[in-house]
Structures are given as C-alpha cells and as structure tokens.
C-alpha positions as CSV (number, residue, x, y, z in Angstrom):
1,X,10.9,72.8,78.9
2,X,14.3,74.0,79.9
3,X,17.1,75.2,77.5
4,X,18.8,71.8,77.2
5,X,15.8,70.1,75.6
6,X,15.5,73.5,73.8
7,X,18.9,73.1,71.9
8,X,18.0,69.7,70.9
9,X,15.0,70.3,69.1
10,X,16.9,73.3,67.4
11,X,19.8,70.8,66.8
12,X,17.1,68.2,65.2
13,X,15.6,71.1,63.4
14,X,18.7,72.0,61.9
15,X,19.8,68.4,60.7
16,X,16.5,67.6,58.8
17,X,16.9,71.0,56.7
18,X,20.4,70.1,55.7
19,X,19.2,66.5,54.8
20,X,16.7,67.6,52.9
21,X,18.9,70.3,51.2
22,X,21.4,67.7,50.2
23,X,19.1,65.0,49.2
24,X,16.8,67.8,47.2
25,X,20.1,68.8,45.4
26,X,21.3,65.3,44.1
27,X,18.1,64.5,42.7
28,X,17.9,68.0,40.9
29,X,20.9,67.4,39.3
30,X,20.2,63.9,38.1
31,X,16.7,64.8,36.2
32,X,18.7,67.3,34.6
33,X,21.3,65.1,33.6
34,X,18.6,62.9,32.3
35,X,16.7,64.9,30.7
36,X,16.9,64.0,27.0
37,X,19.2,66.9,24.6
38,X,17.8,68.4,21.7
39,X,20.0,67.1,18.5
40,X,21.1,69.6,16.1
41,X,21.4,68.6,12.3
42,X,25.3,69.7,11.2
43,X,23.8,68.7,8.1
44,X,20.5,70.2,6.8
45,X,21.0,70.8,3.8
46,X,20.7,68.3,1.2
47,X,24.0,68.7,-0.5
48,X,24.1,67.6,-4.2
49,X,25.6,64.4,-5.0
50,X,28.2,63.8,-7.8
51,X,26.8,62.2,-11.3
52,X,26.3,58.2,-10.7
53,X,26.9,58.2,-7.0
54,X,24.2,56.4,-4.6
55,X,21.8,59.0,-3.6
56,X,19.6,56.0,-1.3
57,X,16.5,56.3,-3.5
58,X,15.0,55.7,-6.2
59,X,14.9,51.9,-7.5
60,X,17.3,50.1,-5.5
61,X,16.9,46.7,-7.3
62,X,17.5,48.2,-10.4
63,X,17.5,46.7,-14.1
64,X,19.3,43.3,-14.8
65,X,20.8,42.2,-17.9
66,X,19.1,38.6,-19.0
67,X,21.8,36.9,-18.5
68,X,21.6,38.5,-14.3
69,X,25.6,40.2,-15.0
70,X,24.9,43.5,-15.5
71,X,22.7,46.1,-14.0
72,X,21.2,49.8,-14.5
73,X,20.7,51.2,-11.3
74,X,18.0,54.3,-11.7
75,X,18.4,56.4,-8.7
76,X,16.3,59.9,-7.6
77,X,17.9,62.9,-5.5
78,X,14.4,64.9,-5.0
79,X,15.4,69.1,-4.7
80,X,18.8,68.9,-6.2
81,X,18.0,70.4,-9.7
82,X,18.6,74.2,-10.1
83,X,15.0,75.2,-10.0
84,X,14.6,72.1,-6.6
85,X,13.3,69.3,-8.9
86,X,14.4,66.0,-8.9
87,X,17.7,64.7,-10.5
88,X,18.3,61.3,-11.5
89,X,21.9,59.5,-11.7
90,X,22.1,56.5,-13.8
91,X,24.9,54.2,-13.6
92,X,25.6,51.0,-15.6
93,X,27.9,48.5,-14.0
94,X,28.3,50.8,-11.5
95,X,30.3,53.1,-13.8
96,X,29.3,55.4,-16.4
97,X,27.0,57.6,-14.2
98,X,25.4,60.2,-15.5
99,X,22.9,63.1,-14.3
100,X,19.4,63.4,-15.9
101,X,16.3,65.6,-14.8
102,X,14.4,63.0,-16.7
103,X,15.3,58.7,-17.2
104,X,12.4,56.7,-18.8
105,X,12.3,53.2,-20.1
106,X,16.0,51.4,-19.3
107,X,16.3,47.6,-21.2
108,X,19.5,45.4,-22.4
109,X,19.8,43.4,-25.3
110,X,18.5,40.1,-25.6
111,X,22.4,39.0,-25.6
112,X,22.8,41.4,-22.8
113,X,26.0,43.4,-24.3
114,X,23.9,46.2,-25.3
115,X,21.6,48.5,-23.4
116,X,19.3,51.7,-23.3
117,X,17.5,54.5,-21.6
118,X,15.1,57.1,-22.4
119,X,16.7,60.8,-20.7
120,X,16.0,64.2,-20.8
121,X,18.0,67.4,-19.8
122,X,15.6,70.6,-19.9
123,X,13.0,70.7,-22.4
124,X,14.2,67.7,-24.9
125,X,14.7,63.8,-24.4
126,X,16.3,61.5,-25.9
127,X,17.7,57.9,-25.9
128,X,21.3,56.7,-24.2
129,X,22.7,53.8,-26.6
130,X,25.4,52.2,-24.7
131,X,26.5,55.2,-23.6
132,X,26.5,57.8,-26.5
133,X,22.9,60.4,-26.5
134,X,21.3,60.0,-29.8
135,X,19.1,62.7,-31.4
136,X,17.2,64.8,-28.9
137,X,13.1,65.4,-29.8
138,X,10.4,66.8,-27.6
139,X,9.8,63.3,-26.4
140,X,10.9,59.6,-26.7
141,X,10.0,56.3,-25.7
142,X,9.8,52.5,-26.0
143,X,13.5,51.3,-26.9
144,X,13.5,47.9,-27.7
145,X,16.4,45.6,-29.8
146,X,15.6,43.2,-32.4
147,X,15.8,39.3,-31.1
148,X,19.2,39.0,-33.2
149,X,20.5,41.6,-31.6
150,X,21.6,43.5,-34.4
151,X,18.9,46.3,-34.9
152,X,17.3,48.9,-32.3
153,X,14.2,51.0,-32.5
154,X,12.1,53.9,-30.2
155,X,9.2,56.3,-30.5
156,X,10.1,59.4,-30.8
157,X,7.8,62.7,-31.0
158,X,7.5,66.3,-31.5
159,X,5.0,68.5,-30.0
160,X,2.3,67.0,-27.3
161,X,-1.0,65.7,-28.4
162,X,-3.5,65.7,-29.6
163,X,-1.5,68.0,-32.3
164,X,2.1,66.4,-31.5
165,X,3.1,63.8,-34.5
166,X,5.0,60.6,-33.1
167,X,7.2,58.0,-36.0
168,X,9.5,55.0,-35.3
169,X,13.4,55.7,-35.4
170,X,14.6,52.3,-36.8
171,X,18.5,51.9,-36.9
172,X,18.8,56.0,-37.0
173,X,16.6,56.3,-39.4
174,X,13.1,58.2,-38.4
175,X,9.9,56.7,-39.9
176,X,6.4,58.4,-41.1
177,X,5.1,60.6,-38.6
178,X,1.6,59.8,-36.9
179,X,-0.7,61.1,-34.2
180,X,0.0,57.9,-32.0
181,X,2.0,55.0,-32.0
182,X,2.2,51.8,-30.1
183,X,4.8,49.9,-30.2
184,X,4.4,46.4,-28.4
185,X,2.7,43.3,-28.8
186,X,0.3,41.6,-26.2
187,X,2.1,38.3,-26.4
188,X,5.9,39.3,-27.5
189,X,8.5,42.3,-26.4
190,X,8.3,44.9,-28.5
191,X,7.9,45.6,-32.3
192,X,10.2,43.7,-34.2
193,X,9.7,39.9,-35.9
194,X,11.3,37.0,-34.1
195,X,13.6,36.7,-37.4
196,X,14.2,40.2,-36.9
197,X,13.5,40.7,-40.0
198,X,10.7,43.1,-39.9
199,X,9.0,45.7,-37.6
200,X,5.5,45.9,-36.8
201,X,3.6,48.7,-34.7
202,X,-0.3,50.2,-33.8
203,X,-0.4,53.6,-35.2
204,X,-3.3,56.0,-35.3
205,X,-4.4,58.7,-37.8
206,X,-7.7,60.8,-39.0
207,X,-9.6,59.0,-36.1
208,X,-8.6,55.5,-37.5
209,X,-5.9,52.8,-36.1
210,X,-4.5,50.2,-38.2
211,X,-0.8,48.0,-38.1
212,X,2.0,49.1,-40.0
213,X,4.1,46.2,-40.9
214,X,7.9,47.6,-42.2
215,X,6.3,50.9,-43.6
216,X,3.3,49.1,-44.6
217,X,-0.1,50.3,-43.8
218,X,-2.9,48.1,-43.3
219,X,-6.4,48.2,-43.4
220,X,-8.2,51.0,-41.2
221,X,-10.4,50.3,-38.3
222,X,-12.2,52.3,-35.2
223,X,-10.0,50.2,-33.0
224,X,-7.4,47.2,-33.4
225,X,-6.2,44.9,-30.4
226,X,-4.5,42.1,-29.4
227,X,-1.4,42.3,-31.9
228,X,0.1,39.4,-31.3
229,X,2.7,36.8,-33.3
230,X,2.7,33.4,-34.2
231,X,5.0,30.9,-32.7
232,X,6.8,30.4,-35.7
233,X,7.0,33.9,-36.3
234,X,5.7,34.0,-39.6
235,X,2.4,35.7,-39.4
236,X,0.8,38.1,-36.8
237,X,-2.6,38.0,-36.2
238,X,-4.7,41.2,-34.9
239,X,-8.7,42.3,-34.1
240,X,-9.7,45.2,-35.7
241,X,-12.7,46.8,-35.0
242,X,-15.4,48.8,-36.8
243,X,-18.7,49.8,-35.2
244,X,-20.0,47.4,-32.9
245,X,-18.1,44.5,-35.7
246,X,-15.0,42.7,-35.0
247,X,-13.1,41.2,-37.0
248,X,-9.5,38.7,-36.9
249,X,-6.9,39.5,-39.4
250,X,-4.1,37.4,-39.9
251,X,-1.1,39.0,-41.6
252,X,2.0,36.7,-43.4
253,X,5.6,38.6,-42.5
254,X,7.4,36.1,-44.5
C-alpha cells in the first residue's frame, strides 16, 4: 500500500470517530434532558386551617335542612390538634364555623330554622343550639326537636358505663338519672309525641328496662322493643319481655 492510500484510511478513520463523538454527545444530552425530575413538596407540612374553612375531608355532602336551604357541613383535618389528633370545623350556612376535637349527631328542626350538634373540646361534650354551647357533661347525645318545633331534648351522661348514670335534658331541664337510655322510636324520629306534647324513652336500671313516658315509669321487663307510635299519635305500643315470654303493651299518651 503506498502513503496515498495510507492517508485515506487515516482520514476515514478519523471522520467516523468524530461522527460518532458527535452523534454519542446529542443523544447523551437528550436522555438527560428526559429523564424525569424528582419534585420537592414546598409544602409538607400540614398547616392548620382557620375555624370553618374547607379542610377537603370529612363529609362533603353534609347535613340538609328538610326544607333542602340550609346545610351543616362536618369537616375533619386529621393531625392538626395540639397532641396530632383530629380537628373538626363545623360550619352552618357556610358561616359560623367553629373548631371541635369532637362533633357527634348534627339535625335541624322539623321547620328547618333551628338546628343542633353534639361537640366536645378536651374531656367534656356538649350540645351547639343554634349556635350558643349548652351545659358541658362527660358525654352527650341524641338531640332531637319536638314536631311543633317548640321544645328540644338530648342524652346527656356523666361517667362511662357500666357505672356512668345517663338522664334526658328536656328544655334545659335535666331528668332522672339511669344506667342507660334510649332515646328513639323504631317507626318515628326521636322521643317526643307527634302532639309534642309528651316525651317518651327506653331506659334501663337494676338489670331491668322499661318506657318512661313524661317521667313516668312503666312496668319492668328483661328486655322491651319495638317502641313505636300510633298513627294518630295517641297511644304507643311496645314488647316487653320477661324470660322466654313476650308480651305487647299498649300505652294511651292522651
């Protein structure tokens, strides 16, 4: 081979490492310029949120009045309470918020111009009546308002069972105290008499449960169920049970 031919293989040589370079050094660059970046959080902490703003959980259809205009919105911020427990903002109308560590039963009034909530803040609850905190106890449930309206009543109780006593608070006004109460019928809302008139609950005492109709105890069984009213709201009808017998009574409110 002489040194003409010589050169040109150098020359050839040559131009297929530069190629190579080049075209190694484009595609370098654009995998690295692909390559996905890791994100950073500029915000891991989860900051606390004012009382009654939207923390994004929690119940987000909320509780609606009957007549559909008004709503309770319930809503949990988990590890925002001083010792990281949850903290729940209440809002009504989408005003009135307020912070809770503990919301319970929320209802309106049958007329939907009233409404309720069971709360707690530390190691006491207590019921929200349109907006003002009632007496605190160790624990409280079951609001309900009377058809008309015009009366309100809970469960309220101090201590936990089975040595804790529970009693009605009717209109403000607290009720004998029991081992248990239930306060609902199987058939109609809560406690009170379609007349209003009256107010009617399971209690439980000594190992015996019986009704208690406005104060009024009745006769006591092992067991009574099915506490319902009668359409024309004049009588309520229960089974009570003793031993393996059951029995229906029938009760006249009026």
């Amino acid at each position: 081979m002489n040194k003409k031919g010589f050169a040109n293989i150098l020359i050839i040589i040559l131009a297929v490492v530069i190629i190579a370079g080049v075209a190694g050094y484009f595609l370098l660059n654009r995998n690295v310029k692909d390559k996905p970046q890791p994100i950073t959080s500029t915000n891991s902490k989860n900051n606390s949120l004012p009382a009654g703003g939207a923390a994004g959980r929690g119940d987000e259809d909320g509780i609606r009045s009957p007549d559909g205009k008004r709503l309770i919105k319930i809503e949990t911020s988990e590890s925002e309470g001083s010792n990281g427990q949850s903290v729940y903002y209440v809002t009504v109308d989408g005003k009135n918020g307020k912070t809770f560590k503990f919301v319970g039963d929320a209802i309106f009034s049958p007329d939907s111009k009233q409404y309720a909530y069971a709360a707690g803040d530390g190691n006491k609850q207590f019921i929200v009546l349109n907006g003002r905190d009632l007496k605190s106890y160790d624990y409280v449930y079951t609001p309900v308002f009377s058809p008309n309206n015009l009366r309100f009543a809970y469960i309220a109780a101090i201590g936990q069972q089975p040595s804790g006593k529970q009693f009605i608070v009717l209109d403000g006004t607290e009720g004998k105290q029991y081992q248990r109460i239930e306060l609902a019928f199987s058939d109609h809302g809560r406690g009170f008499s379609l007349n209003s008139n009256h107010i009617i609950y399971s209690a439980y005492e000594n190992n015996k449960w019986f009704v208690v109709i406005d104060g009024k105890e009745g006769k006591k069984y092992d067991r009574v169920s099915t506490l319902t009213i009668r359409a024309d709201g004049k009588k309520i009808t229960y089974e009570g049970q003793i031993g393996a017998a059951i029995e229906t009574i029938t009760e006249a409110l009026d």
